[in-house]
LUMVEX-751069 format. One line per field, with one value per residue (C-alpha): residue number from 1; x, y, z; residue in three letters. Coordinates in nm, 3 decimals. Layout:
<sites>
resi: [NUM,...]
px: [X,...]
py: [Y,...]
pz: [Z,...]
resn: [ALA,...]
</sites>
This chain:
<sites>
resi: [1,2,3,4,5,6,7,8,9,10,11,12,13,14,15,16,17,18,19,20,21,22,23,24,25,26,27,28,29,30,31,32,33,34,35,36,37,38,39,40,41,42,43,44,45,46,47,48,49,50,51,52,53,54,55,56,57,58,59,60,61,62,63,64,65,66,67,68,69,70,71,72,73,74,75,76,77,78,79,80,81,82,83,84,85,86,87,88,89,90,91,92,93,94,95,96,97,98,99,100,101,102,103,104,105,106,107,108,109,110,111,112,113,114,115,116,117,118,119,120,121,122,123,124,125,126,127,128,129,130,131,132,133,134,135,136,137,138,139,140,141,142,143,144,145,146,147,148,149,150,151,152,153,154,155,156,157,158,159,160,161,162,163,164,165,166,167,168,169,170,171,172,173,174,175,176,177,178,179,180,181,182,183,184,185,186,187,188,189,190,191,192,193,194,195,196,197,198,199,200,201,202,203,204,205,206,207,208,209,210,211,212,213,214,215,216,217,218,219,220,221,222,223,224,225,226,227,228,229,230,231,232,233,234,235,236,237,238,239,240,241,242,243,244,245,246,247,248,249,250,251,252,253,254,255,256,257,258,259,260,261,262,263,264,265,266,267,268,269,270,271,272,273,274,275,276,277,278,279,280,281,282,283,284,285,286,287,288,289,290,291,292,293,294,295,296,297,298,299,300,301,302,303,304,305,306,307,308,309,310,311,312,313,314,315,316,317,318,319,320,321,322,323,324,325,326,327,328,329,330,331,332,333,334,335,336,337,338,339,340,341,342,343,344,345,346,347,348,349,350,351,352,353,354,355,356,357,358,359,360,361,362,363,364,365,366,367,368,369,370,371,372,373,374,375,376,377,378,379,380,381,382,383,384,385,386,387,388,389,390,391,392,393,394,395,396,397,398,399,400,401,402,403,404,405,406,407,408,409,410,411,412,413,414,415,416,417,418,419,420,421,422,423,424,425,426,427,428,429,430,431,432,433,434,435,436,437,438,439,440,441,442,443,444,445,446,447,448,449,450,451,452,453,454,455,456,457,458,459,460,461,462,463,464,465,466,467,468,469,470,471,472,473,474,475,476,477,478,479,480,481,482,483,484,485,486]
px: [-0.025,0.370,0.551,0.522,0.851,0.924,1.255,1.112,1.030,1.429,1.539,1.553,1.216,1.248,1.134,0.813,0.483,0.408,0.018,-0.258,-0.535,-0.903,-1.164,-1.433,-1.670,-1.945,-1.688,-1.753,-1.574,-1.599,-1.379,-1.051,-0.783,-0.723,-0.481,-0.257,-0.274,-0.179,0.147,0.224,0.196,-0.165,-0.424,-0.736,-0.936,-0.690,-0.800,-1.151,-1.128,-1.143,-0.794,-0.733,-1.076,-0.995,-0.670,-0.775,-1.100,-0.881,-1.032,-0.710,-0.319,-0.130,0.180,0.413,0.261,0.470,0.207,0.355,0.244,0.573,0.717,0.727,0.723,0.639,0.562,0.204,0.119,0.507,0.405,0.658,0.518,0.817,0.580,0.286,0.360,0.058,-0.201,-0.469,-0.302,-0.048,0.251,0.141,0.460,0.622,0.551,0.829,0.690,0.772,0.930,1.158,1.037,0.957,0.582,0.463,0.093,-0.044,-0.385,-0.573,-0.844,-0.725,-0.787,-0.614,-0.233,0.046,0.004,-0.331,-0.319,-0.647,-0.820,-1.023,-0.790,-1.063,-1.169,-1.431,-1.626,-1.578,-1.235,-1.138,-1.324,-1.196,-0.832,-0.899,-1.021,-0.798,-0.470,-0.568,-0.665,-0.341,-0.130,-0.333,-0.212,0.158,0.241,0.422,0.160,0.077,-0.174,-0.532,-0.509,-0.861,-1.095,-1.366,-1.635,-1.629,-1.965,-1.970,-1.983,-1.759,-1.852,-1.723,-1.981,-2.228,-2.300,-2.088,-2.034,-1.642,-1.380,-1.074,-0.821,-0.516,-0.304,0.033,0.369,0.755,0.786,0.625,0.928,0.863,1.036,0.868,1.047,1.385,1.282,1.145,1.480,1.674,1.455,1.573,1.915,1.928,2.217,2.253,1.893,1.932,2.222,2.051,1.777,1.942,2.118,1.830,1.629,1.941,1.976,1.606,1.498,1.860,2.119,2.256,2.395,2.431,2.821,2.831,3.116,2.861,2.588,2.305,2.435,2.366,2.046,1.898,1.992,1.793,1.504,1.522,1.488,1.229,1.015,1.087,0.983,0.647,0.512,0.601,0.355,0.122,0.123,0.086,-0.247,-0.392,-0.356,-0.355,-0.228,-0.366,-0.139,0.189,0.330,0.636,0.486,0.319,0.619,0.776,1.095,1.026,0.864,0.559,0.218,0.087,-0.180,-0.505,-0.654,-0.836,-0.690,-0.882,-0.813,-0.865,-1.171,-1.125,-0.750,-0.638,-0.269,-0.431,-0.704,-0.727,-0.981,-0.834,-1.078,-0.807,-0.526,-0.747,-0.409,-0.321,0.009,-0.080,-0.232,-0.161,0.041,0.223,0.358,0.679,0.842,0.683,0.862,1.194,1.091,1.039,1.357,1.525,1.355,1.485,1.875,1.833,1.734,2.062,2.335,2.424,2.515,2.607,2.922,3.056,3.155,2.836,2.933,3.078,2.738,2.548,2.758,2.750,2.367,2.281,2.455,2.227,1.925,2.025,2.015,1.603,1.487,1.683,1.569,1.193,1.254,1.394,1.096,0.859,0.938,0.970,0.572,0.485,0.666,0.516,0.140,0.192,0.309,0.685,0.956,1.269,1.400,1.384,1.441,1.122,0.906,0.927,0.732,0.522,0.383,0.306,0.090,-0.153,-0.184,-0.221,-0.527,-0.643,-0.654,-0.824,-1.103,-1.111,-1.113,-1.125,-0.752,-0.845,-1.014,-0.789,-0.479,-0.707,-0.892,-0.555,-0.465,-0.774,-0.621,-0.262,-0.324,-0.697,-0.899,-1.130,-1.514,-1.423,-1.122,-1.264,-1.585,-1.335,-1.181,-1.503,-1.382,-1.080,-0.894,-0.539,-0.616,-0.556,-0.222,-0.075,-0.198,0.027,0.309,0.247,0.202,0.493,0.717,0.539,0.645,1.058,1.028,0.881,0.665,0.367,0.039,-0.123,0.133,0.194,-0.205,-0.148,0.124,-0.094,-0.353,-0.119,-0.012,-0.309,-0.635,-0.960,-1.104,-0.991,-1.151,-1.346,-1.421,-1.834,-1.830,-1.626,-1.876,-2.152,-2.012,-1.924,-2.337,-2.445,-2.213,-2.359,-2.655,-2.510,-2.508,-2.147,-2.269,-2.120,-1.768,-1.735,-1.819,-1.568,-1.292,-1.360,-1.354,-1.035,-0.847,-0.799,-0.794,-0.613,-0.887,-1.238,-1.449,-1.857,-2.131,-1.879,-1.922,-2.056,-1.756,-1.585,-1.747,-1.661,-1.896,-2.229,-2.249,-2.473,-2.255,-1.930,-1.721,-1.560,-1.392,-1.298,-1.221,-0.934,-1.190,-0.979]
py: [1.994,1.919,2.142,2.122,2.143,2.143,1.957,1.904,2.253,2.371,2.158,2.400,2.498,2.322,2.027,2.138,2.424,2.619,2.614,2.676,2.413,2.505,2.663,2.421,2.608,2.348,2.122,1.868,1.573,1.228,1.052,1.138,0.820,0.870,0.579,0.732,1.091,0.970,0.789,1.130,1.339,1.510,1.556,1.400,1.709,1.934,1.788,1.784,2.122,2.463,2.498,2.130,2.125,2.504,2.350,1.983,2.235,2.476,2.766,2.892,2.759,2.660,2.952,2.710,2.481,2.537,2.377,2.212,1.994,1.721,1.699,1.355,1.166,0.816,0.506,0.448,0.104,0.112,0.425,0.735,1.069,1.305,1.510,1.424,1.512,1.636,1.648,1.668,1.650,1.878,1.817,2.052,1.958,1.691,1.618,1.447,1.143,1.085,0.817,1.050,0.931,1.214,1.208,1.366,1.513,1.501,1.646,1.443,1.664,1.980,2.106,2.228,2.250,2.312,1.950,1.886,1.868,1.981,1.780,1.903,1.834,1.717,1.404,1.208,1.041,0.694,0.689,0.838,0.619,0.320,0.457,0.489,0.146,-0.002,0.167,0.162,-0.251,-0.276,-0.103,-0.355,-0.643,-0.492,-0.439,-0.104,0.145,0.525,0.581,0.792,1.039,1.187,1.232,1.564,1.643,1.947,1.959,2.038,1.816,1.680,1.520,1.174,0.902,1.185,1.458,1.280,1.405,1.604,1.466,1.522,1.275,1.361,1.130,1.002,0.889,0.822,0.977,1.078,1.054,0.758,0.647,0.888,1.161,1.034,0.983,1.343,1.481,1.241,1.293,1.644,1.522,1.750,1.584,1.809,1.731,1.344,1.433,1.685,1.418,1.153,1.247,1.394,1.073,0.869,1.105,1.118,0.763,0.555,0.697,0.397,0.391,0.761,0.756,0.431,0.468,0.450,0.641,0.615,0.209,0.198,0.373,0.141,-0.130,-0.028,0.039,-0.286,-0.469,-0.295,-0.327,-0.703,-0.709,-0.561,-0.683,-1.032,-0.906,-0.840,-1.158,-1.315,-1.153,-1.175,-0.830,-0.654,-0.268,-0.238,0.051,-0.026,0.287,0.415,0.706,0.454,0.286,0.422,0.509,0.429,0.099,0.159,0.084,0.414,0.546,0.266,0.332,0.051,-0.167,-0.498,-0.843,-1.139,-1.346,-1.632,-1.745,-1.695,-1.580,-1.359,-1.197,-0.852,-0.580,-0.225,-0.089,0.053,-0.252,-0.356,-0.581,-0.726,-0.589,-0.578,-0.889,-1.044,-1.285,-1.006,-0.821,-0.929,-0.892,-0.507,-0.443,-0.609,-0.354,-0.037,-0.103,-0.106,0.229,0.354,0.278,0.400,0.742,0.738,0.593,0.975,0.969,0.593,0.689,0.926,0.628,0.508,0.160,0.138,0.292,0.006,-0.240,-0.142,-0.111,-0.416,-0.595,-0.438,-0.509,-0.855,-0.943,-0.838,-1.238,-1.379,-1.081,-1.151,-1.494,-1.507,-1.277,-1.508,-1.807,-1.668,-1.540,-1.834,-2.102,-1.867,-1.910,-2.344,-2.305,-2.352,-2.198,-2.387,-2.335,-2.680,-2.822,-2.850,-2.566,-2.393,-2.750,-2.747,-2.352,-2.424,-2.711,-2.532,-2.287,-2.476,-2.680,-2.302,-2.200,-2.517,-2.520,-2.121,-2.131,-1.817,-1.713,-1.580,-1.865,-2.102,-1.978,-1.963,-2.290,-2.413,-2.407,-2.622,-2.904,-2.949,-3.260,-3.385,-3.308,-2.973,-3.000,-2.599,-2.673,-2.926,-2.746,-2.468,-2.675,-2.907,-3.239,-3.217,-3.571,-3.366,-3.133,-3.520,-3.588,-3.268,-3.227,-3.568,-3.423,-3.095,-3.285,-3.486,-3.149,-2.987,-3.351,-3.295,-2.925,-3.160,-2.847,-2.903,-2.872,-2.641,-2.406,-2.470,-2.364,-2.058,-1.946,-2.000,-1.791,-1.524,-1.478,-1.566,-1.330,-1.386,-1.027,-0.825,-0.567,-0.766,-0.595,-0.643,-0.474,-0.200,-0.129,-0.181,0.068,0.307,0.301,0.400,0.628,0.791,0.787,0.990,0.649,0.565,0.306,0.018,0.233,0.253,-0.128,-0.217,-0.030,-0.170,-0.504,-0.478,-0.294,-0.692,-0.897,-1.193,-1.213,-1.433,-1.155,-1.307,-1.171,-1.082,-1.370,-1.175,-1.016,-1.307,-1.479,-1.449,-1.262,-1.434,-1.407,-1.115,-0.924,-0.960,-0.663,-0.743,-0.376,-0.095,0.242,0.524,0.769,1.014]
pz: [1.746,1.714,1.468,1.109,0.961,0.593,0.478,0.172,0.086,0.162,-0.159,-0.463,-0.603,-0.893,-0.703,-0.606,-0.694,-0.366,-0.359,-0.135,-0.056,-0.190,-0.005,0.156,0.322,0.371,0.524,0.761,0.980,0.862,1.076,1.290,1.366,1.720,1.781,1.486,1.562,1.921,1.768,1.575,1.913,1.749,2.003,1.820,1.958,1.776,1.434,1.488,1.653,1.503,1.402,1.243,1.075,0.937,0.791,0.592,0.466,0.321,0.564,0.735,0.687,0.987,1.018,1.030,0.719,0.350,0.137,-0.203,-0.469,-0.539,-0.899,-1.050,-1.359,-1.412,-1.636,-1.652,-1.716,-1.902,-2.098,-1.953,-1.886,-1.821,-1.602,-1.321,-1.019,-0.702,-0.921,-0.646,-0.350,-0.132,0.099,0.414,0.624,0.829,1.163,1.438,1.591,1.994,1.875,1.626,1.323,1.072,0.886,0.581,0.616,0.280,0.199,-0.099,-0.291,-0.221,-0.542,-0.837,-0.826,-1.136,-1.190,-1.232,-1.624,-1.668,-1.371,-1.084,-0.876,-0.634,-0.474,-0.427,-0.113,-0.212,-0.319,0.026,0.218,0.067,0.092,0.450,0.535,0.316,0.429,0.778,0.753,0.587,0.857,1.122,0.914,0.954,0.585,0.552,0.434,0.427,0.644,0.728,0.937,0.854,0.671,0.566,0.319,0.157,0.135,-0.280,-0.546,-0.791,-1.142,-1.193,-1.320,-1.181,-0.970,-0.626,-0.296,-0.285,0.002,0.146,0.295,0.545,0.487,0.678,0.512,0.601,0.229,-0.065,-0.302,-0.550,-0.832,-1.050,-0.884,-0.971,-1.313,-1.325,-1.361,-1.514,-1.794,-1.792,-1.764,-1.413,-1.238,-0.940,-0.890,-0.893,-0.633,-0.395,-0.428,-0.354,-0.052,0.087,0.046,0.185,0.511,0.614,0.507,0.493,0.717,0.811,0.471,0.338,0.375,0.114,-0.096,-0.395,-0.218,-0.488,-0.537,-0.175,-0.236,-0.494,-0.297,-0.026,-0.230,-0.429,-0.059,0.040,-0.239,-0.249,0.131,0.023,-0.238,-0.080,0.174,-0.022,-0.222,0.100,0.207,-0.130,-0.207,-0.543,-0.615,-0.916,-1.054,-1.017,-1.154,-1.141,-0.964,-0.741,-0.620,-0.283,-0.212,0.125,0.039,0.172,0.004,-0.157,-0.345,-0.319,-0.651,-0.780,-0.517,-0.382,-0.174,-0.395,-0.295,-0.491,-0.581,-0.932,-0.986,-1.309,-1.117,-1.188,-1.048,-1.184,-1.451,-1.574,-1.609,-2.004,-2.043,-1.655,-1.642,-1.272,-1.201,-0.856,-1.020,-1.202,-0.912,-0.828,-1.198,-1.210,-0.914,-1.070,-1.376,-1.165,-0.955,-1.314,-1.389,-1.053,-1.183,-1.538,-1.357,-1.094,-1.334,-1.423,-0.988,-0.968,-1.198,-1.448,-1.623,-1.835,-1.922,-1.488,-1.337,-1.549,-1.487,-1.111,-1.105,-1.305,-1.064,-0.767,-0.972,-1.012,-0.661,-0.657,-0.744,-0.481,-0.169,-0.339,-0.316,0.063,0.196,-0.019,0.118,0.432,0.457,0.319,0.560,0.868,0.703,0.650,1.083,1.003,1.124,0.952,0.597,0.427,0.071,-0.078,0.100,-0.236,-0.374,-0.058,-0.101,-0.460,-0.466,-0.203,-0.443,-0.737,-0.539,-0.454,-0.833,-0.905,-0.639,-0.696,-0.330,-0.114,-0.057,0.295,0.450,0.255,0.454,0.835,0.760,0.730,1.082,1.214,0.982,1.176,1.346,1.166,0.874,0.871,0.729,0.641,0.433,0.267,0.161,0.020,-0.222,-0.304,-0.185,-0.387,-0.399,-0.408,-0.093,0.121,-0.044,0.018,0.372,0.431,0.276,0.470,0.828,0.744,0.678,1.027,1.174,1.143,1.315,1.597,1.732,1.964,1.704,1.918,1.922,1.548,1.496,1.712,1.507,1.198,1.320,1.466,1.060,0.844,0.897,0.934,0.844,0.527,0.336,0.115,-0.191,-0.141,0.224,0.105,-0.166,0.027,0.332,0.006,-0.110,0.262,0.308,0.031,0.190,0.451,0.670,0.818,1.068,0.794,0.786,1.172,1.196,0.926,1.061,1.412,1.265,1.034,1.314,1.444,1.184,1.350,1.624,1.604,1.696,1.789,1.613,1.321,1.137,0.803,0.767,0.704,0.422,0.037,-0.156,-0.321,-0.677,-0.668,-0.443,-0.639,-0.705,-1.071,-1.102,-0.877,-0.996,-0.924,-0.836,-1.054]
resn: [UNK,UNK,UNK,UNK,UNK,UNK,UNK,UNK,UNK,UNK,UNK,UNK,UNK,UNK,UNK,UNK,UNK,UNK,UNK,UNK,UNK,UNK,UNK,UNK,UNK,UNK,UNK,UNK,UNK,UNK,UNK,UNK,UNK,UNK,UNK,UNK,UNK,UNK,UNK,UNK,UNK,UNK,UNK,UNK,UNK,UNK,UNK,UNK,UNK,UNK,UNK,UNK,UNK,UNK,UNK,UNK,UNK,UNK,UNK,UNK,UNK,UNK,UNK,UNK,UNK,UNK,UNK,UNK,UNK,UNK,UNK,UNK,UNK,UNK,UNK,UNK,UNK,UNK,UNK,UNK,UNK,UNK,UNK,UNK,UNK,UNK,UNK,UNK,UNK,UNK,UNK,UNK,UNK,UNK,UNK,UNK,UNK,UNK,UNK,UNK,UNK,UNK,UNK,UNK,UNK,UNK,UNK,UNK,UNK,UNK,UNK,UNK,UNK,UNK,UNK,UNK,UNK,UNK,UNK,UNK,UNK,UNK,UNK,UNK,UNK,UNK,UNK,UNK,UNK,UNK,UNK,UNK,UNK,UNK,UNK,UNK,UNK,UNK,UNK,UNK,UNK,UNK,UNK,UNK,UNK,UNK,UNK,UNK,UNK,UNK,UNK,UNK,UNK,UNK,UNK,UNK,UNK,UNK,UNK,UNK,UNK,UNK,UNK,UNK,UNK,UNK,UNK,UNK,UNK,UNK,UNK,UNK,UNK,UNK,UNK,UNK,UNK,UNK,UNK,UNK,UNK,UNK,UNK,UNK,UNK,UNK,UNK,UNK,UNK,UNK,UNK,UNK,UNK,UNK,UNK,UNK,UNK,UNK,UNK,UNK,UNK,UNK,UNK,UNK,UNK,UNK,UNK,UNK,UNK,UNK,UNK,UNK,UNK,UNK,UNK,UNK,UNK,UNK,UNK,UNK,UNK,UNK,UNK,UNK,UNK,UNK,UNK,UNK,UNK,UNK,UNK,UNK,UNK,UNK,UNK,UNK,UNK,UNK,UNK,UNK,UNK,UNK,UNK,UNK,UNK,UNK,UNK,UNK,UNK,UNK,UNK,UNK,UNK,UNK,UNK,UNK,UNK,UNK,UNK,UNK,UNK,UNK,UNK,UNK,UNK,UNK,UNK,UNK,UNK,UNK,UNK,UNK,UNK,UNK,UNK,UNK,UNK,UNK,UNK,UNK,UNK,UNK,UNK,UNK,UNK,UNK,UNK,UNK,UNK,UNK,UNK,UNK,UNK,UNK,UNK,UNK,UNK,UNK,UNK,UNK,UNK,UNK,UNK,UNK,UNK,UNK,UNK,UNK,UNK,UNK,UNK,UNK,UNK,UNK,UNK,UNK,UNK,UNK,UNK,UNK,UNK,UNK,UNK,UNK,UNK,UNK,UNK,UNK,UNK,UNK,UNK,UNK,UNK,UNK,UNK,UNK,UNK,UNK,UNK,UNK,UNK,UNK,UNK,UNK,UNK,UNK,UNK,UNK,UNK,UNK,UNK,UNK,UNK,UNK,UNK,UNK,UNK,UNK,UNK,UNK,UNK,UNK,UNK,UNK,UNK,UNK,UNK,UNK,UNK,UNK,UNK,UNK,UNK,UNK,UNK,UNK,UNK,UNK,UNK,UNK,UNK,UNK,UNK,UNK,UNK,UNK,UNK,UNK,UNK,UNK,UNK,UNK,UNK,UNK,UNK,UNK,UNK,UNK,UNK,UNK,UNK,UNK,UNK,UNK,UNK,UNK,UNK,UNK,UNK,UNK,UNK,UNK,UNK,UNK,UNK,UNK,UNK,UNK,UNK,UNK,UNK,UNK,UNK,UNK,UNK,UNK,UNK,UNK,UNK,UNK,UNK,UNK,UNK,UNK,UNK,UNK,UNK,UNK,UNK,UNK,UNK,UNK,UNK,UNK,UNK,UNK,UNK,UNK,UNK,UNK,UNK,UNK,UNK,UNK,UNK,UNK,UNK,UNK,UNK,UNK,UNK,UNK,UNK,UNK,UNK,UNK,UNK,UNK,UNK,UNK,UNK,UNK,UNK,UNK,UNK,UNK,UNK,UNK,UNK,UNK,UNK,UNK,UNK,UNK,UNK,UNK]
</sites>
């Protein structure tokens, strides 16, 4: 096991609650992700050995681990609460990469911390497990993403709907700072906090751009790109949060915390699957303008730092947060052109992108397979396509207008199909097979979790005898809501 260090831990301790994780003494493994702990420099036998295992179950604490629960605050579905913070989880300490890339290791369900507000602080067996497959298929489809490291039981049980089996995930990040955590003390008007914060987030995470001669401008800027990079990413692969929090948005703009999170089966730009989002301020379609909203949470928090000036630092950040339509717009287009095969910027691929998905919303046809059926139809129609969208007249006219636009890159077809493929999957997590791998793994079966994550872990690639995993949901299989587990 590399070194933990704690960076986080040396900022002043108003930042964080030094705690201890629970005691599971019925603990047991679930799963350990080799090819990850490789990338980190873990031996996999370390974390499924005695001293590993002792740590994620609470049993012994690593002498170089500073366990702490982060402080954060956070608009919750655009309500603010001036304090949340690790309400059930615990920063054990970073770990350098080979590659020199710094890791959190966070451990989710550890119990009770200062933060739990009257929670448990536990979690749950299915909530991990989907969190792992669903971070893990995410990663494998490249979109920036905490990860899971591994996964225990803690061999008690927790009350939720019922009487349900208590987990514990391990789980990998370039940061756990979020929005939230600037907002934390700017709503305690702590302005050497903002600062200490912000340059510590702009040294480990942008140092490229730490020396700006508006350091937290710079800062937001950075953020605001990132964030625009993601969430294109997701809209491309169909994916939907489901609580975009403030607390839930990454400084490091990576996906975090899969809550009631799904993949869209059938396309609808105001599908929603969070039991919690009553109103669908998160709604697929929604996603881009709450990122534009939490980016503008992110610069009310750091005008106190952008300048002493009040009516300067807004005019300075507004300016920043400006520029988030047009760095959505260029990493929109720019999925989307990759998933019709092209690899030019033309007038009229804006046009192009939206008509597929206005014949997608109409048909209701499965976003997946829409996007991979896609490819077989370069050069001649595709019996598949067409049965997605039900013999819609409109699906001919625009796959003239789309040959016509693949026609003036002048690329072979076959290698325009192979780029197709190489960007729009055949496997996600479908909400039904996650379910249905949750229900056996209550049963104490995990033969349906080890088959989906060896299927999602190449999600590009036809694999035989998969087939299944392909497929939309029938209607009695349909997942309508998934749940935070909390």
């Amino acid at each position: 096991m590399p070194a933990l260090t704690s960076t986080y831990a040396q900022l002043p301790e108003r930042f964080f609650a030094p705690v201890a994780p629970g005691l599971a003494e019925r603990a047991e493994v679930v799963a350990v992700n080799e090819g990850l702990a490789g990338e980190l420099g873990i031996a996999p036998g370390w974390l499924r050995g005695d001293e590993g295992f002792r740590m994620m179950a609470g049993q012994a604490i690593a002498a170089d681990a500073a366990p702490i629960a982060m402080a954060y605050a956070g608009h919750q579905f655009g309500n603010f609460v001036p304090q949340l913070g690790d309400g059930r989880a615990m920063l054990l300490g970073e770990v350098l990469a080979p590659d020199g890339v710094r890791h959190d290791l966070h451990l989710k369900g550890a119990g009770r911390t200062p933060f739990s507000r009257g929670g448990d602080g536990n979690a749950v067996l299915g909530p991990v497990l989907r969190e792992y497959v669903v971070s893990e298929a995410m990663a494998a489809l490249g979109v920036p993403t905490t990860r899971a490291l591994a996964a225990i039981k803690t061999g008690t049980a927790v009350f939720r709907d019922g009487m349900e089996p208590g987990a514990r995930l391990l789980r990998v990040a370039q940061s756990h700072v979020r929005v939230g955590t600037f907002q934390y003390f700017a709503a305690r008007q702590d302005f050497e906090a903002l600062g200490l914060l912000t340059d510590y987030v702009l040294q480990r995470h942008y140092p490229d751009v730490a020396s700006a001669e508006v350091p937290a401008l710079a800062l937001l800027e950075q953020v605001g790109r990132g964030q625009a990079e993601l969430v294109a990413h997701w809209h491309s692969i169909g994916f939907i949060h489901g609580v975009m929090n403030t607390d839930n948005c990454s400084i490091a703009g990576e996906t975090i915390d899969y809550g009631p999170c799904a993949f869209m089966d059938f396309f609808s730009p105001a599908q929603v699957y969070s039991s919690i989002d009553q109103q669908g301020r998160y709604a697929f379609g929604n996603q881009p303008s709450i990122a534009h909203w939490n980016l503008v949470k992110l610069a009310e928090a750091l005008l106190p730092v952008i300048d002493s000036d009040p009516d300067k630092a807004v005019t300075l950040a507004q300016a920043v947060v400006n520029d988030f339509s047009d760095w959505f717009g260029a990493a929109y287009l720019g999925r989307y052109r990759a998933k019709l095969g092209l690899t030019e910027a033309r007038d009229g691929d804006a046009e192009l992108i939206a008509g597929y998905l206005s014949l997608m919303a109409r048909a209701r046809a499965d976003f997946t397979l829409s996007w991979r059926y896609l490819a077989d139809a370069v050069e001649a129609g595709s019996a598949r396509l067409d049965a997605l969208f039900d013999g819609d007249a409109g699906l001919a006219d625009w796959l003239v207008n789309w040959r016509s636009r693949l026609a003036v890159e002048g690329a072979d077809p076959a290698e325009v199909r192979a780029r197709m493929l190489a960007v729009n999957p055949l496997y996600i997590p479908r909400n039904h097979l996650v379910q249905e791998m949750i229900e056996a793994a209550y049963r104490g079966e995990f033969g349906p979790f080890e088959a989906l994550m060896q299927v999602l872990s190449r999600p590009f690639d036809e694999q035989a005898g998969r087939e299944a995993f392909t497929l939309p949901p029938e209607p009695d299989q349909m997942v309508e809501r998934t749940f935070c587990g909390t």
